[in-house]
Each structure stands twice: as C-alpha cells, then as structure tokens.
C-alpha positions in Angstrom: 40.5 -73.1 68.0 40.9 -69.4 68.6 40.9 -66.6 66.0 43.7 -64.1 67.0 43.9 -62.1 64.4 42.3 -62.0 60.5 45.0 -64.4 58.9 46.2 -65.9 62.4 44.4 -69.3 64.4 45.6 -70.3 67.6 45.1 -74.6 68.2 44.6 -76.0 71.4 45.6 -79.7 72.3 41.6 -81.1 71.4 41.4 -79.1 68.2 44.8 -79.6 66.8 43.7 -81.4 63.4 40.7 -78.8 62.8 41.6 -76.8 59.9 40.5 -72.7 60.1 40.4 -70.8 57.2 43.2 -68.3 58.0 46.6 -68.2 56.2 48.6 -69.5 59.5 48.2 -71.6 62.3 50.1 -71.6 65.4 49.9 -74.8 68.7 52.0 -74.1 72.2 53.3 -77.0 73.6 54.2 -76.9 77.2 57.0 -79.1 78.1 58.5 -81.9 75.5 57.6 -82.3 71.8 54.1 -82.8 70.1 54.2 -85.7 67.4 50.8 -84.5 66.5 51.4 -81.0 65.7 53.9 -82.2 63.6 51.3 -84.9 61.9 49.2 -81.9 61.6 51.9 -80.0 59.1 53.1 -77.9 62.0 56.6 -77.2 62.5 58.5 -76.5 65.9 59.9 -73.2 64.8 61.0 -71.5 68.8 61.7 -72.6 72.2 61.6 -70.5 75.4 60.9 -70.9 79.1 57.7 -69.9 80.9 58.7 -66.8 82.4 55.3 -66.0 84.1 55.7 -65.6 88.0 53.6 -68.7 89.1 56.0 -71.5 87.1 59.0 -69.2 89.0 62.2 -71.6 89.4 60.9 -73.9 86.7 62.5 -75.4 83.8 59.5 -75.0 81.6 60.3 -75.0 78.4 57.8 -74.2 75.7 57.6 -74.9 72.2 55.8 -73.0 68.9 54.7 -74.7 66.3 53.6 -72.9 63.5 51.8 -73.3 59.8 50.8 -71.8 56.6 47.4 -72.8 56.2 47.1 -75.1 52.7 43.6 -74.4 53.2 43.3 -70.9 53.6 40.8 -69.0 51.3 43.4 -66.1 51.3 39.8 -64.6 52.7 40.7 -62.5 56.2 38.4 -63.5 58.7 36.5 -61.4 60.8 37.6 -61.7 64.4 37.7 -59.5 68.0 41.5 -61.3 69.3 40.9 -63.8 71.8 42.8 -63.0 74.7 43.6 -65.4 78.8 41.5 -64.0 81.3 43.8 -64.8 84.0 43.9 -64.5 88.0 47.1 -62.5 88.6 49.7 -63.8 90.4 50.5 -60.6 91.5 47.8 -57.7 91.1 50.6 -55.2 90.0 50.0 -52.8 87.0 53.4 -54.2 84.7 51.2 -57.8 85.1 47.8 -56.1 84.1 49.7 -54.7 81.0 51.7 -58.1 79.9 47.9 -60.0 80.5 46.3 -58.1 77.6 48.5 -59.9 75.6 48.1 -63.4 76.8 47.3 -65.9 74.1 44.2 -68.4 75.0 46.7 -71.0 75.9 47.5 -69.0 79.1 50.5 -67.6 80.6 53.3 -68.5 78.4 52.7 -67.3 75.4 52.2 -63.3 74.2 51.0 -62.3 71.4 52.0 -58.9 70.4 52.0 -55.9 67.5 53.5 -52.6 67.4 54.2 -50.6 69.8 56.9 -52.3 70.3 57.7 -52.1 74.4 60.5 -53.8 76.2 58.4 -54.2 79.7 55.5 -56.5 77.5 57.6 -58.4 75.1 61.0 -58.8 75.9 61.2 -61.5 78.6 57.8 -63.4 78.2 57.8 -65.5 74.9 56.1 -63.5 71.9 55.0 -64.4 68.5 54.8 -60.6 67.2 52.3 -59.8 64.2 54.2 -56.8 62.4 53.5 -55.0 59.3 54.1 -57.0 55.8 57.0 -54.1 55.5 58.7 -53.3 58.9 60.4 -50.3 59.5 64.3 -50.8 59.8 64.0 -49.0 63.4 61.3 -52.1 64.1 63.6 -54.4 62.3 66.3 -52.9 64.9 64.6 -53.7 67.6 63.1 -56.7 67.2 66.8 -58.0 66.2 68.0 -56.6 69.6 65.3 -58.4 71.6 65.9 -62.0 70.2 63.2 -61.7 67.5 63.6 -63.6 64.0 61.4 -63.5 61.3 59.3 -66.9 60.9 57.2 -65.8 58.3 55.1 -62.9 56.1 51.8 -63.0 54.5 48.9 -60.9 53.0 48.5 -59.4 55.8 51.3 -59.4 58.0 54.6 -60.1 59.2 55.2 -62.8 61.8 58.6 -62.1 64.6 59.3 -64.6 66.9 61.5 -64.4 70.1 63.3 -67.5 72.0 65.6 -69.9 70.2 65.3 -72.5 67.5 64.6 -75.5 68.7 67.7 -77.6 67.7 69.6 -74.4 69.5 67.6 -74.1 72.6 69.0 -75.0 76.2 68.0 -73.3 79.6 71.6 -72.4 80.1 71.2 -70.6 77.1 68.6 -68.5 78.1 69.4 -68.0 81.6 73.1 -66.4 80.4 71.1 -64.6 77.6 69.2 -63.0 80.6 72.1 -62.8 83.1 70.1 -64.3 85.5 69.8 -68.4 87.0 67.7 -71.2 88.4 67.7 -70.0 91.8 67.8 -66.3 91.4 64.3 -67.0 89.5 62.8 -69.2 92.1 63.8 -67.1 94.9 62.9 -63.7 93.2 60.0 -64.6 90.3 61.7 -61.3 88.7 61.0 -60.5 85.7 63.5 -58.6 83.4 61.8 -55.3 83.7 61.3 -55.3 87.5 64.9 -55.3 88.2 
C-alpha cells in the first residue's frame, strides 16, 4: 500500500483488501481482469496498453481499478508521493522525465498533475490528479488527450486517459495512435519521439 498523494492510495496485488484511510483507492492490473479488486469494491474504470519501451511489440493491456474509500476519515494524510525507481531502458532525458512520474507498480502506469505536458502524459497511461475546479483550457486539453473525468473529491479532481473497459481493443488504440503491432516492436517509439 502506497500513499500517492493526501486523499489518493495505490494497492498492490498482496495488500489489495488493506483499507487506508484516504478518500480513493486505486490497483493496476497487468494483463486480464482481477475478481479480487472487484471483491474489494474496486471498479475497472480504464484500459490501455503498456507503452513503456521494454514490453515494445506487446499486447499488454492494463486495467485501473479505482475506489472511493467507505472508510476514509475525510482526514488528508500526510505523505511524500511514492514514486518506481526504475533502470532505464534507455538512459535518454524524455525517459528520465516520464520516470518521475511512475507509480510504485512500475512502468505502466503515470501518475501525473498540472503542468499538463504532452511528452509525459499523453502516450503512457495516466491517472491525472487535477484541481477540484479545472480550468476550461485544462478541461481542453485533457479532452484532447483522451482524458475523462473518473471522479472529484475534497481535495482533488481525478482524469483518466485510455478507454473504458467494455470499449477497449488494441486496434483501438493502435488507430488512435496511428501507429501498429509491428511498427512498435521494431521501433519501441513512443508518440513524442517521432
């Protein structure tokens, strides 16, 4: 269990009935469903490949489940974000920058706020915390990037890029980034280094 932010936890596959005391809760499944996120209360709210060079050519899909806490407080929690300390595939500065923002699952999830930046959060899977009132040039943006609105809180505003699950297919998403199976395995581009 990883405290992102004040009202935001992060479960990982051992801790996924623990119950933290912010106001939402978010699990990454890699690859099929999770019956027990869904035991836990969690809904599958977003689907997306894993864009991150070293699963290049795969069909990985990943899933977000996410929560409002019945158990929060409503008290914000005191927290420094909990960030994947990972071993670059490639040491390149654009991969240094998207790596900040790595959640502790590892490479395919982000986990971003403002500024908003194409280069970090457009072709990597992001669950954006936002202000509890977003600007309409935000609102803009995050619209033209594939970003919905999942939920707001106390504290914030929660975006969310990819599709919904009963929408999702890799076709999908490979025409919604005019690119294919075998361009991505034989490149490992990503959107911005084109």
């Amino acid at each position: 269990m990883y405290v992102q932010f004040p009202d935001l936890t992060e479960l990982r596959g051992h801790n996924i009935y623990e119950k933290p005391k912010t106001e939402f809760v978010f699990y990454l499944k890699a690859i099929g469903d999770c019956k027990e996120a869904e035991r836990a209360g969690m809904t599958p709210i977003s689907c997306m490949n894993n864009w991150w060079p070293t699963h290049c050519g795969e069909k990985r899909k990943l899933t977000l489940y996410w929560m409002r806490n019945p158990g929060s407080d409503g008290t914000p929690q005191s927290t420094n974000r909990r960030k994947w300390t990972y071993s670059s595939y490639r040491s390149t500065e654009a991969f240094a920058k998207v790596e900040a923002h790595m959640g502790a699952t590892g490479c395919g999830l982000k986990i971003g706020e403002p500024p908003l930046k194409v280069s970090l959060f457009h072709k990597f899977f992001t669950l954006m915390r936002m202000p509890v009132e977003v600007k309409p040039a935000q609102v803009k943006w995050l619209t033209r990037h594939n970003y919905r609105l999942i939920d707001t809180g106390k504290l914030a505003s929660y975006w969310v890029n990819g599709w919904k699950p009963e929408e999702y297919s890799i076709e999908k998403e490979f025409e919604y980034f005019k690119t294919s199976q075998k361009e991505w395995a034989e490149t490992g581009m990503l959107g911005y280094e084109r």
